[in-house]
Each structure stands twice: as structure tokens, then as C-alpha cells.
C-alpha positions in Angstrom: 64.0 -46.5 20.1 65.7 -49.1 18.3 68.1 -51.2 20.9 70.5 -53.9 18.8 70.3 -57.4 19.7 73.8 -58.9 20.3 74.7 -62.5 18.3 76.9 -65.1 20.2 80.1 -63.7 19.1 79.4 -60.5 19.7 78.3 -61.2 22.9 81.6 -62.9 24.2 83.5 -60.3 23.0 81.4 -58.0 25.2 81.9 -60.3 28.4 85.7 -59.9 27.5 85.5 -56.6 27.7 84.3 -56.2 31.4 86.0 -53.4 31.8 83.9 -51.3 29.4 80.6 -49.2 29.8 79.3 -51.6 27.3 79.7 -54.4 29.8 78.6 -52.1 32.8 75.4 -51.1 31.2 72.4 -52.8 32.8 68.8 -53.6 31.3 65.5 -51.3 32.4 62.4 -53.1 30.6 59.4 -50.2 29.9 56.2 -51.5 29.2 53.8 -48.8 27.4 51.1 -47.5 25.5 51.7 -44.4 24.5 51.7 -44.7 21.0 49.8 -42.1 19.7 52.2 -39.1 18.2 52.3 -36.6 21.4 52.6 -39.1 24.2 55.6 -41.5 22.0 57.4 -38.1 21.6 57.5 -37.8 24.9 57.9 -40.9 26.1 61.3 -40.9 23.6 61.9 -37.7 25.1 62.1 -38.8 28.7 64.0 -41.8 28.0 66.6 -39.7 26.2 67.1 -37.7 28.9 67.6 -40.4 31.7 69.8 -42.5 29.4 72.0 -39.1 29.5 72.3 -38.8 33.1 72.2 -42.5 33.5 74.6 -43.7 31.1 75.1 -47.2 32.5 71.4 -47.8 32.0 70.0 -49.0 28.4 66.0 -48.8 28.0 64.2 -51.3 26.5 60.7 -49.9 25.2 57.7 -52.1 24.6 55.2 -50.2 22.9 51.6 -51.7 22.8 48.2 -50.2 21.4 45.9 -48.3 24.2 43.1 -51.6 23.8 45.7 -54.3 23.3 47.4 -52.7 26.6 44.4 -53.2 29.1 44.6 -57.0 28.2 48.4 -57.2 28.1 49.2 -55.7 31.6 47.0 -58.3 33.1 49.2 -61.4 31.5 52.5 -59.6 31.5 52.4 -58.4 35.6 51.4 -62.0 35.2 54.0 -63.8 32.9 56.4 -61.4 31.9 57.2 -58.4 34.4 59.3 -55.2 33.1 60.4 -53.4 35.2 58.2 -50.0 34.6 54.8 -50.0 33.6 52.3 -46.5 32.6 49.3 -46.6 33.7 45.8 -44.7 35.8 45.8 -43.5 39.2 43.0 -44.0 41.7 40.3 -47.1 41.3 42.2 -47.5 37.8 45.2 -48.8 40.2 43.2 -49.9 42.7 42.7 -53.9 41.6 46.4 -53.8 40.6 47.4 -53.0 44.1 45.0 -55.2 45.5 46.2 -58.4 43.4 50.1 -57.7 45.1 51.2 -56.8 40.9 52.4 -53.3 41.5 55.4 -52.4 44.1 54.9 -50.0 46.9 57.1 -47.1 45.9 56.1 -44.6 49.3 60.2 -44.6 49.8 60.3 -42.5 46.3 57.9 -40.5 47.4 59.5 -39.6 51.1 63.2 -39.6 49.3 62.4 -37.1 46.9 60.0 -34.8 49.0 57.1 -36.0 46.5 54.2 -35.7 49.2 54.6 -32.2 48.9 55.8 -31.8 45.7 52.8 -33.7 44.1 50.3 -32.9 47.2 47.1 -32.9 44.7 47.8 -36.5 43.4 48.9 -38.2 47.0 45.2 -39.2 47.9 44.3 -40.7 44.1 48.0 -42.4 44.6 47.6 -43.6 47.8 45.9 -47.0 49.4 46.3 -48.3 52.8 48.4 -45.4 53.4 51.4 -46.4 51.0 52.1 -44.5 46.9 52.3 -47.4 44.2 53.6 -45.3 41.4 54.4 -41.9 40.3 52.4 -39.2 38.6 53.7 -37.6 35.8 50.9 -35.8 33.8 47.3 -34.6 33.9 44.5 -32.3 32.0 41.9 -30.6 34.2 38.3 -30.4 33.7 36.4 -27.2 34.3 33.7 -24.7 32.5 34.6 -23.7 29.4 32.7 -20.5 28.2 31.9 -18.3 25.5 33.1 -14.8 26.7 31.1 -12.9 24.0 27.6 -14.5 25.5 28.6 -13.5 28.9 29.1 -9.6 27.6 26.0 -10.1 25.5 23.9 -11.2 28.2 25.3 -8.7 30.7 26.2 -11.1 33.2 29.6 -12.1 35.1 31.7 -15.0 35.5 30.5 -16.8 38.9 31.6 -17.2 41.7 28.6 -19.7 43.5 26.7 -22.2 42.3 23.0 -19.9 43.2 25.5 -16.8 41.1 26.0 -19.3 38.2 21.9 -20.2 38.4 20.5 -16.4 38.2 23.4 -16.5 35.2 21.9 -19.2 33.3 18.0 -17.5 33.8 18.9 -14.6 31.5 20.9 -16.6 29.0 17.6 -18.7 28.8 16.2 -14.9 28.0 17.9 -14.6 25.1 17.8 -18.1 24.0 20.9 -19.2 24.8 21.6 -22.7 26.1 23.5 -22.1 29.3 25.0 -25.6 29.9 25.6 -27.8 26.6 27.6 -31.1 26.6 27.0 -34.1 24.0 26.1 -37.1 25.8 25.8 -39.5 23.3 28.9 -41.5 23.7 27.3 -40.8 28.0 31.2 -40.1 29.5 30.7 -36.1 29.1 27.6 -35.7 31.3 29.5 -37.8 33.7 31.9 -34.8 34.7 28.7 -32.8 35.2 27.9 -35.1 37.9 31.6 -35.6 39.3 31.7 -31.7 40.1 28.6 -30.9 41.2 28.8 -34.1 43.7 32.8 -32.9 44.5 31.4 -29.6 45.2 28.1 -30.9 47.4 29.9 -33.6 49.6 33.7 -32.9 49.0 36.3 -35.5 47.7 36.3 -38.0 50.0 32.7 -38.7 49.7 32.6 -38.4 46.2 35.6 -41.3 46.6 33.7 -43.5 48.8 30.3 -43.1 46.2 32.4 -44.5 43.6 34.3 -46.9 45.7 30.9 -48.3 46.4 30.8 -47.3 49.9 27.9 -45.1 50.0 24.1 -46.2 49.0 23.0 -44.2 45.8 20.1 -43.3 47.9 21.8 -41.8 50.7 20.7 -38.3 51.1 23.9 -36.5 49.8 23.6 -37.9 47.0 19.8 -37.0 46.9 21.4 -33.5 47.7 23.8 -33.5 44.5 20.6 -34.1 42.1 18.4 -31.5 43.8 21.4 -29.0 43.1 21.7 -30.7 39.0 17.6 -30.2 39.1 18.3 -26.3 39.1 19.8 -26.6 35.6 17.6 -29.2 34.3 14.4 -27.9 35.9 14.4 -24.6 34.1 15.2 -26.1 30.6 18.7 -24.6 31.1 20.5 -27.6 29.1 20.4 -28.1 25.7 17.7 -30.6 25.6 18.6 -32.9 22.6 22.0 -33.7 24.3 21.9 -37.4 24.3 21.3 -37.1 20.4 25.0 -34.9 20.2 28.3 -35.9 20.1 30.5 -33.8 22.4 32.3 -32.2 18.8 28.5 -31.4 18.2 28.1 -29.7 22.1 31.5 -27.7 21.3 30.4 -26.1 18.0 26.8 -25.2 19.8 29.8 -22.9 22.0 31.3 -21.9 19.0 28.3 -21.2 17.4 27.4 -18.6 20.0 24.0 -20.7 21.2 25.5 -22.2 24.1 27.4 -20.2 26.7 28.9 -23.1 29.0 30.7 -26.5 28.6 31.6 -29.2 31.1 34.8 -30.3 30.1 38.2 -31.1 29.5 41.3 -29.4 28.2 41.3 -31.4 25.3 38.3 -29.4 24.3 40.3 -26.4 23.5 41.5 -27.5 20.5 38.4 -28.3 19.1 37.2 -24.3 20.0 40.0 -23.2 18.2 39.5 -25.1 15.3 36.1 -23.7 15.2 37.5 -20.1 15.0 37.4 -19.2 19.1 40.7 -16.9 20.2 41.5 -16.5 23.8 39.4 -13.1 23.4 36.2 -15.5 22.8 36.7 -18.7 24.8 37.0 -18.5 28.8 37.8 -20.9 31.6 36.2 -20.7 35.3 36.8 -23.1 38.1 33.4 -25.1 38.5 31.6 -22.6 41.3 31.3 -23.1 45.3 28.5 -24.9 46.4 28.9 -26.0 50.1 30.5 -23.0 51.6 33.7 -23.6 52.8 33.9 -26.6 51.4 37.9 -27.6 50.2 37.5 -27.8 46.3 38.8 -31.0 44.6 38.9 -31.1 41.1 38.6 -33.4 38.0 42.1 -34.3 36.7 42.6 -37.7 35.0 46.1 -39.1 36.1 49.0 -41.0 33.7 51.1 -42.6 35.8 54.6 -45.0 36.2 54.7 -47.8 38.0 56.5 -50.8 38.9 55.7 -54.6 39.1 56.4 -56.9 41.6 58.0 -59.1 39.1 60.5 -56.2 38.3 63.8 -57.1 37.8 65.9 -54.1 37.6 64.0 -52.8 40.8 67.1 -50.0 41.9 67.1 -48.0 38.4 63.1 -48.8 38.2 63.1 -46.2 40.9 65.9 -44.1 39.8 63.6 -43.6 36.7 60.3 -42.9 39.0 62.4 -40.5 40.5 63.5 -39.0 37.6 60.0 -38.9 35.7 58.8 -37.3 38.8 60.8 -34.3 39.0 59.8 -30.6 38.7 62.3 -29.8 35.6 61.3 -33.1 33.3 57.9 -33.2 34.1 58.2 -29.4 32.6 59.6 -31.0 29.3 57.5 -34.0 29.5 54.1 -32.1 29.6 55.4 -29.3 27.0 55.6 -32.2 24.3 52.2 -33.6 25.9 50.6 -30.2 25.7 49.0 -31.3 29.3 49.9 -30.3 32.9 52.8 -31.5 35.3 51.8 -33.0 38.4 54.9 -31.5 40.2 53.6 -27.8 41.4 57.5 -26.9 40.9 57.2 -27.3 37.7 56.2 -24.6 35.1 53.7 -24.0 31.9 53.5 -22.5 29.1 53.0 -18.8 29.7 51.1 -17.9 26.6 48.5 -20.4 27.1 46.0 -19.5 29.3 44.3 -22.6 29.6 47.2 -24.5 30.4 48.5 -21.9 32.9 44.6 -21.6 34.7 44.7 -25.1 34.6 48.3 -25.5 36.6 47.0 -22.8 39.1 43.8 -25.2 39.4 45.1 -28.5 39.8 48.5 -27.8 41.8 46.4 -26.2 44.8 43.2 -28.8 44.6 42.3 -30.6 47.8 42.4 -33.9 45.8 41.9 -34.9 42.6 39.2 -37.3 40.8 40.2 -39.3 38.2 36.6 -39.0 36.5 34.0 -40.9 36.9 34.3 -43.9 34.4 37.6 -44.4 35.9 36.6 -44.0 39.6 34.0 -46.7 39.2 34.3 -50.2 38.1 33.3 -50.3 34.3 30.1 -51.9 35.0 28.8 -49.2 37.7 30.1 -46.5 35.7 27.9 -47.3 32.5 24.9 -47.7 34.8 25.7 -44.4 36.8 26.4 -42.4 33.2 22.8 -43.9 31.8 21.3 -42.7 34.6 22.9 -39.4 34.7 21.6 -39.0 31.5 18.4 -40.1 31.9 17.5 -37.3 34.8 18.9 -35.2 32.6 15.7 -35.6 30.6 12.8 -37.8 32.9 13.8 -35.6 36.5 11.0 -36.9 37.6 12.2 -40.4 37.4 15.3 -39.8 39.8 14.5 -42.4 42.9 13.7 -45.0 40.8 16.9 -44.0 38.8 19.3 -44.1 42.1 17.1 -47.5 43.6 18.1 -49.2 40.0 21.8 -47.4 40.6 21.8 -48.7 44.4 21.2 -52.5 43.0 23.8 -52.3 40.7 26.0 -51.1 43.6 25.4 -53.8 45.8 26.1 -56.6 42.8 29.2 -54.9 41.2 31.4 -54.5 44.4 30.4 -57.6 46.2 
């Protein structure tokens, strides 16, 4: 959006007209960096809608690149406040909070019926009991698989972690890979760990692991890796994955030699490319393992929010407001091609993965952000290597989680 800058005599003419809207119209400052072509249609989308209902409001975009971004929101919450920012929810947030840069926006939330509305984001929004932004989009994570295999094989989708197991034994049969992912670039084995630790332990302990609360050698976590060691035991992964790309895990799927992915929604692009259909390519919610236990899932978080050094705090919150409502979000995550947080809200119909995905996400017990954006940088690497490495030394796990259990005590100090 291009917004004209007004010259001296311009701008007295414009004080003389008090009585206009063009006097009347007041300044909101958005910071972002969603420049890419999906997310800066949308992004002009939304604006152009709330300029429409909010006619005395002008919004002034800052666009940055995604790297230059994570360096400028430090010096402009700093420097140089707007008055709405995008950003991450959970431990993303987190040191923003902590520093006193972003504004606690719970009265949005209770004046707009938001704890209900957007009940699977409140616990990756919430610290020290307060919301410090809104949630306006999200992708889930989840097995992708190749339906063909699975009629093939003779086997059906599962509903248990020990039902998804006896699965993978006769894909091994007939020499089929029964969990791929690429781990090469290390982040996609990382959502292998995130569920099958969500799905051990629960949310909140999978949150307190990656807050570094939790000693890598505690027993539950012991308890996650002897439930990964049935996959990795067996030879039921494809066993040059740290050589692959996850582009190079997806065609194994396409390809028919592998029958299950880790992974996110994103992904499903890259299947179709490949020549999968929604007859070939399936999508399961990752299996019980703890009976009973309330399933979270992985759903990485975009989010608004506003720093302290807003100036235009009233219509900063008229726009969180906005952005947060079931009928833009609709709009908002149509252009996106992800998923509205708002559980009001609707998906595309004719997209099963997107419509599976709602379902999945808008009834979670919580939601993970993922696990290189749960942990500080630092642990993350360190936790991803040594995913990877049990992956193919099992036998090297406690030394793995004592080398993980140092790091833990030097990063969050």
C-alpha cells in the first residue's frame, strides 16, 4: 500500500480543514514481514478491509524481509515502536514479554469472547496468566500417508501407537519404509519427537521440557525414546535420512517406497506436484499413546501484537480485534491457504487437508509451536542433533540426553 506524504502546504490546508475526514483520520503504524506473495496478499487484504469499516483510520505498512525482521523487532520495540507488530506465539514470544516490549492485550481477549473462540491457542498465548497478542493463522502437523501402500499392504489407518507399530512390521514385509522424513537440514525429525513426547507426557510437560524445566534424563523423557526405539529398532525408518532433504523424504512417498511422513501442511503441495490426488495421499492424526491422554497437537502460530511503545494503542486493539474474528480470519487464511485460529471460522470444503486440519487443531488440548521454536535456538540445535543421532546410534541415547541435560543447564541459566 502506497500512503502519500503530505508537503507543508498541503499540510496547512489539511489543518484548515478540521472539519473533514481527512483531518479526522488518525495514524496506525504496522510493522511486518510478510513479504512473500501469499502472506503480502493477505496482509493487503486485511488492511483493506479494516480501512473499510474503519474509515477514520489510515495504515501505515512497514514491510521488512523474514531475516532482516528478527534483528529489526529487537531495535524498533527498542527505538521506534508501531503500533502493531506480527510475530510467533509461545517461547517465540516468550523473551518479548519478559523484556516489558509487548502489551498485555487479555482485555481483547475477554471483550471479544476470544478464550473460547481461540481455546487451542490460549495456553501458547498466555504467560503469567495474561494474552500478549492475537492469533490469526496456523498449519498443522500430522502423518501424511500413501493410501495405495496401506491397501497394498492390507493394513488400516491406526488408531494406537502399538496399532501403527504391527502396521509398520508388514510394510517392512514388503519393503516399504514405513516412516520417511529428510533430516538433513535436522528441523523435520524434530516433529517426530514433538508428537511422540506430546502423546507420552501431554502438553504441558512437553512445554516445561522445552522451557527447560525438566532434566533431559528424567524418566518421561526416557519413556518418549523407548516408544521412538520401536520405529528405529526394527529398521522401520528409512535409514539414510540424515543424507535427504525433506523434498527427497516426500518423493520416497510419492514414489510408493515410503508409506508415512511426519509433517506439515505445507507438504501437500509438494505430493501433488509429484502426481499424488486426494485418492493417493491421506492424513491421520498422530496415534494415542498414553490412553486417555488429552491430545495436543503441533501447530506453528503467526500472530499480532502490540508494543509497549505503541502510539495509537485504542485502534491497535480495534485492529487485534478485528484480525481476530471468525469471518476475516476465514478470508485471511483463504489467501494464506492455512488454517484460522478462530473455531467459528470456516475452510475450504474441497480441501481435505485443510478441512482435517481445522477439525484437528480447533479441538486440540493445546498447541506446540514446534520444537525449534519452543526451545531457545541454542537447545533446539542440540536437541534436533541428537534426535537424529538415536535415530541412527540407539544405543548411544543416555549419553545423547546427559550431553542434552548439560546444554539444558547452560542455555536457560
Amino acid at each position: 500500500m502506497v500512503h502519500k506524504m503530505l508537503g507543508g502546504a498541503a499540510l496547512a490546508v489539511a489543518v484548515l480543514m478540521s472539519g473533514s475526514a481527512m483531518a479526522e483520520k488518525r495514524t496506525l503504524v504496522f510493522n511486518t514481514d510478510t513479504s512473500d506473495p501469499a502472506p503480502k496478499a493477505a496482509m493487503e487484504e486485511l488492511i483493506t478491509l479494516f480501512e473499510a469499516e474503519n474509515p477514520d483510520v489510515d495504515v501505515v505498512v512497514n514491510m521488512f524481509d523474514h531475516e532482516g525482521y528478527k534483528t529489526a523487532i529487537r531495535n524498533f520495540l527498542t527505538a521506534d515502536a508501531p503500533d502493531v507488530a506480527n510475530w510467533y506465539a509461545g517461547n517465540r514470544m516468550a523473551p518479548f514479554v519478559k523484556a516489558g516490549q509487548f502489551t498485555d492485550v487479555s482485555d481483547v481477549w475477554a471483550a471479544n469472547g476470544l478464550t473460547d473462540k481461540l481455546s487451542s491457542s490460549l495456553g501458547s498465548m498466555t504467560i503469567d496468566g495474561k494474552q500478549w497478542g492475537v492469533p490469526y493463522t496456523y498449519y498443522q502437523w500430522g502423518i501424511y500417508y500413501n493410501k495405495d501402500l496401506y491397501k497394498k499392504v492390507g493394513v488400516e489407518v491406526p488408531k494406537t501407537w502399538d496399532e501403527f507399530i504391527a502396521n509398520c512390521a508388514k510394510f517392512k514385509a514388503a519393503g516399504i519404509d514405513c516412516v520417511t522424513t529428510g533430516s538433513k537440514a535436522l528441523w523435520p525429525i524434530a516433529g517426530i519427537f514433538d508428537y511422540l513426547n506430546l502423546r507420552t507426557n501431554g502438553y504441558d510437560f512437553h512445554m516445561q521440557l522445552t522451557n527447560g524445566e525438566v532434566p533431559w534424563t528424567d524418566d518421561r523423557v526416557k519413556a518418549t525414546f523407548k516408544e521412538w526405539e520401536k520405529l528405529v529398532g526394527p529398521g522401520y525408518m528409512t535409514a539414510n535420512h540424515a543424507a535427504l532433504e525433506w523434498q527427497d523424504a516426500a518423493a520416497l512417498m510419492v514414489q510408493g517406497k515410503a508409506a508415512n511422513y511426519v509433517m506439515g501442511n505445507f507438504a501437500v503441495a509438494v505430493f501433488k506436484d509429484g502426481g499424488m490426488t486426494n485418492d493417493s495421499l491421506g492424513f491421520m492424526v498422530f496415534p494415542e499413546i498414553t490412553p486417555g491422554l488429552p491430545k495436543a497437537e503441533e501447530a506453528p502460530t503467526d500472530t499480532f501484537h502490540i508494543p509497549v511503545g505503541a502510539k495509537n494503542v485504542a485502534d491497535a486493539k480495534k485492529f487485534l480485534a478485528f484480525a481476530a474474528r471468525a469471518d476475516v480470519q476465514t478470508a485471511l487464511n483463504k489467501t494464506l491457504g492455512q488454517l484460522p485460529v478462530n473455531k467459528e471460522s470456516s475452510v475450504d470444503a474441497n480441501d481435505p487437508f485443510l478441512t482435517a486440519g481445522f477439525e484437528t487443531v480447533s479441538g486440540a488440548a493445546g498447541v506446540a509451536q514446534f520444537f525449534d521454536r519452543d526451545a531457545p535456538a541454542e537447545m533446539a540445535k542440540a536437541g534436533m542433533e541428537g534426535f537424529q543421532e538415536f535415530t541412527i546410534k540407539p544405543d548411544r541415547l543416555d549419553a545423547i540426553l546427559e550431553r542434552l541435560e548439560k546444554m539444558r543447564q547452560r542455555v536457560y541459566k
